[in-house]
Each structure stands twice: as structure tokens, then as C-alpha cells.
C-alpha positions, 0 to 999 in steps of 0.5 A: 448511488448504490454501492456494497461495503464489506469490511472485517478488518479489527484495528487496534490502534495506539502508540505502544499497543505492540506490547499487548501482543501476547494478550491479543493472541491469546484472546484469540485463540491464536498458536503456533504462529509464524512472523513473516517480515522483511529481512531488515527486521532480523537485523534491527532486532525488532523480529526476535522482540515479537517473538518475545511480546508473543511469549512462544505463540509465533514459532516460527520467522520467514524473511525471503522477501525482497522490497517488491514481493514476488510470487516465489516469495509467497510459494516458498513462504506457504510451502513452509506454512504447510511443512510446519503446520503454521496455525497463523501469521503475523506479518511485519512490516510495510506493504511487501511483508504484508502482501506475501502474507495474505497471499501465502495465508490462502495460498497455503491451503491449496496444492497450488502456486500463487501464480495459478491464482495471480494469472487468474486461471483458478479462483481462491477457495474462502478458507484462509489462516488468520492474519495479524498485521503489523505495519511498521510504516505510514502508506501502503494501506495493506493491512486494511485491503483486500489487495495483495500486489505481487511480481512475477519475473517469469511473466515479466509483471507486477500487477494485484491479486484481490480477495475477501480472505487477503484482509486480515482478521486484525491489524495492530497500528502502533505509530512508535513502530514508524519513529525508525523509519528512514526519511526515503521511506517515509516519503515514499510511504507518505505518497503512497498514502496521499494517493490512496486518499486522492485516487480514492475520492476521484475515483470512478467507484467513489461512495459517500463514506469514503469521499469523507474520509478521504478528505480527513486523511489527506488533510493530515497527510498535507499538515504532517508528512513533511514533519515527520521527514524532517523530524522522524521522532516527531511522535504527535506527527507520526500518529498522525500520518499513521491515523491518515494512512489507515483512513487512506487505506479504508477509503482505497479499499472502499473505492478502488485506486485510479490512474496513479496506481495503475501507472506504478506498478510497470514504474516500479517493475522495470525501474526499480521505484519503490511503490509510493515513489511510483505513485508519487512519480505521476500523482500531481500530474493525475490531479491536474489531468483530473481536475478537468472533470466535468463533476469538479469533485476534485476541487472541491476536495482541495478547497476542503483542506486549504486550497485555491483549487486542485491546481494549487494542491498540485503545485504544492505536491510537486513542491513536496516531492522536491523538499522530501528529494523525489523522483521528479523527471524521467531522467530522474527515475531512469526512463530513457524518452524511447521506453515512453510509448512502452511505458504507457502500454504498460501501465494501462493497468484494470486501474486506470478504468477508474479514473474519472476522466478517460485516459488513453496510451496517447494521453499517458504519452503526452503525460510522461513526455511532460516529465522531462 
């Protein structure tokens, strides 16, 4: 098996490590730096905290960014960046303040819209600005991939943009930052982690490394993601699921996500779910549809962490979306059984080529019917 792995990112991780911010910028000769971040972190407090951790290296706070981050975001967020010569970024927060920012982080450069880029009619140039990740939740991965996945309303879309310069040169992984975290993101995020870890070791691209640590992060996720939501302060299970979601984002990030993700993106697009809801909406009738392949990967994978089979392992993801209040019917999540045949044109995303076995609009007809 041949494969590539190339990877930049410096993980700083450990509970209460955001009080070094100060140090780590100035050991790196980081100034004039801008926050980017959602606007709930103006309300809670916790933006001005990183102005002071920074002692006056970050200067400056952009928060246009809505839960599913869209291509004006970014243009609007690097035209600041130029106007006021930002020298870096910090960004704050889950997967939408993370992937306006590696985008806007390149996009800055340029005399271009993201879109230019987005619709692939013009390739990014290596040059880039640092980027400190700070992620404040237990899922997206975003802070160890290359992948920045945006909206364009214009378009009609929501699909990924990837790029060597979207990795940022260091991610500060600090669990305490998750103990906030509302039980519907917790899930939300904890799912999309999960499917990271499972979509990555099926995966088409799948490589020694990332089979290992796949089944690490999953048997963390199955062991502490319904703790940390019936008890968020739960902080020995926060670091946990905060150690699994790094790990899920390096093993995604290595070998590529499948089936899974290629259907979230139209879910969340057109139905409004956040991501890891959009994930988790399909995840457990993935395994099942993917333990039928001829390799037996996935089963092996289930029996590594506790179970009869990968079955079984689907059975107890169903069960877990229903204990954490998911999304489980199309009903549920608002899709009329008319949108179905739509539905599945749309979610034939680059993804799904990934996928182990060969999935085609009638199969992902048959799959969304079976979620009545």
C-alpha cells in the first residue's frame, strides 16, 4: 500500500493550556493578530478573555459568521484582514470560526473572492498567515485538517474547499473550553467526531496509521460522549472526548471521509442541521450499508472496541441518537418524502467515491426511504 502523509499542525494540548496564550504567541513571533470567532463568544465573555490572555497581540475581533460559514463571511473577514494589515489569526470556536478562517487566512493574500477559489476556477497561492486554532468543541476536527467547508447561498451549495495553507501552523486543545458546551452541540459535535473515526477507517484512502487511530478515537467516543451529555462538567470525560476528536480529525484528515459526509453537506444546506446532526442523521445506516463489504474491515474495527459486530455497533448508534434527542426520521429533520430523489442527487458529493462499497442515487433513494 502506498500512501503520502503530510502533516504541520503543533498540538498543544491540556486542560487550562489557554492561559499560556500569551507565551505561545510571543514565542512565536506572533502580533497584531485578529480573533475570529462566533458571535456567542462576544456575549459569553470568553472573546475579551483572549484579548487579555493575549496581552495586546490580537487587536482586533471579527464575528460575522453564521453556525454554517458562507463565502461572504470569509470575504468580508479578509478584506478586514487587509484594511488593517492583520499580521495573524486566532480562531475561536467550533468548525464555522475555524473554516472562515483558513480560508480567509489565504484568501487575504489575494485580490480575489473565496468563491474564485470555492468553484475551483483558480488554485490558492502557498502563502498564507499563521493561524492559532482554538477549538472550544469535541468534533469538527477543523483545527488539524486541511479542509474548510463553506456555503455559497449564490450557488445554492455547501461543499469543501482543501488546501495545504488551511492547516494551521498550531492548535491549543484546552477540554475546560468544552465544559460550557450546550447538551445539542455536545451531541452534535460528539457525532461528527465518531464519523470522522469510522468514515476514515472504511475509507477508500484508508492507511496503516489512521486504521489505529481510528479505532483509539472511536472507542473513546463510544465510552464518553453520552457522559459528557448527561454531565457536561464531567471534566475526566471532556479530555477524553476532546483527545478522541483531535485523534478523529487526524485519522479524517489522513484518509478522507465517505458516504457520511458527502450526504451532510445538502442536509445541513437545505434543512438547516448543524453539521455532526447531518452526520449523525445517516452514520448508522452507513455502517450498516458498509459492513457489507467484501474486506470485513468494519467489523473487525467493532469487535475491537466492544462488539458483536458492526451491527451491533449500529444499533447502539441509533440508541445513542435517540438517548442524546437526534434527528432520527425524515420527518424529524423536515424532508418532505418528495425532496428524497433530490436529496440523493445532491448529496453525490466527491466524498462518497470514498466509500467502500459503491453507493448510487438508487441506493441513497432506498437508504433515506428506510428513514421514515
Amino acid at each position: 500500500m502506498d500512501f503520502t502523509n503530510i502533516r504541520s499542525v503543533k498540538i498543544l494540548f491540556g486542560s487550562n493550556k489557554l492561559n499560556d496564550l500569551y507565551s505561545i504567541l510571543d514565542e512565536n513571533e506572533l502580533h497584531n493578530g485578529m480573533l475570529v470567532c462566533d458571535p456567542y463568544f462576544i456575549k459569553s465573555g470568553l472573546a475579551n478573555k483572549i484579548l487579555h490572555y493575549s496581552k495586546g497581540l490580537i487587536t482586533d475581533v471579527f464575528f460575522d459568521i453564521t453556525s454554517n460559514p458562507t463565502v461572504n463571511s470569509v470575504d468580508n473577514c479578509a478584506e478586514i484582514i487587509r484594511s488593517k494589515n492583520i499580521k495573524f489569526l486566532a480562531a475561536l470556536g467550533g468548525g464555522s470560526s475555524l473554516d472562515c478562517a483558513k480560508a480567509a487566512a489565504s484568501v487575504c493574500l489575494t485580490s480575489h473572492s473565496i468563491v474564485q477559489y470555492h468553484s475551483n476556477n483558480r488554485k490558492l497561492l502557498k502563502e498564507h498567515l499563521p493561524l492559532i486554532a482554538i477549538p472550544t468543541t469535541s468534533g469538527t476536527g477543523s483545527e488539524v485538517s486541511r479542509k474548510s467547508v463553506l456555503s455559497d447561498p449564490l450557488r445554492g451549495i455547501k461543499s469543501p474547499i482543501s488546501s495545504e495553507n488551511f492547516y494551521p501552523s498550531i492548535a491549543i486543545v484546552d477540554p475546560v473550553l468544552t465544559l460550557s458546551l450546550p447538551q445539542k452541540i455536545t451531541a452534535s459535535t460528539g457525532f461528527d467526531a465518531l464519523a470522522h473515526a469510522l468514515e476514515a477507517y472504511y475509507s477508500r484512502l484508508h492507511k496503516p496509521a489512521s486504521d489505529e487511530i481510528s479505532i483509539y478515537a472511536a472507542k473513546l467516543i463510544f465510552e464518553n460522549l453520552l457522559n459528557v451529555y448527561e454531565d457536561g462538567l464531567n471534566l475526566d470525560a471532556r479530555e477524553k472526548m476532546s483527545k478522541a476528536s483531535v485523534l478523529a480529525g487526524i485519522s479524517a484528515d489522513m484518509s478522507g471521509s465517505a458516504a457520511c459526509h458527502a450526504c451532510s453537506y445538502p442536509l445541513t444546506f437545505l434543512y438547516n442541521l448543524r453539521h455532526g446532526a447531518a452526520c449523525a442523521f445517516t452514520l448508522d445506516s452507513f455502517v450498516r450499508i458498509n459492513a457489507e463489504a467484501e474486506d470485513g474491515r468494519l467489523h473487525y474495527l467493532a469487535k475491537q472496541i466492544g462488539f458483536k459486530d458492526a451491527y451491533s455497533m449500529a444499533d447502539k448508534i441509533k440508541l445513542m441518537k435517540i438517548q442524546m434527542g437526534m434527528k432520527t426520521t425524515l420527518s424529524d429533520a423536515g424532508i418532505d418524502i418528495n425532496d428524497i430523489e433530490n436529496l440523493s442527487i445532491l448529496s453525490m458529493q466527491p466524498d462518497m467515491i470514498n466509500n467502500p462499497v459503491v453507493i448510487s442515487i438508487d441506493k441513497l433513494v432506498e437508504m433515506y426511504n428506510s428513514l421514515k
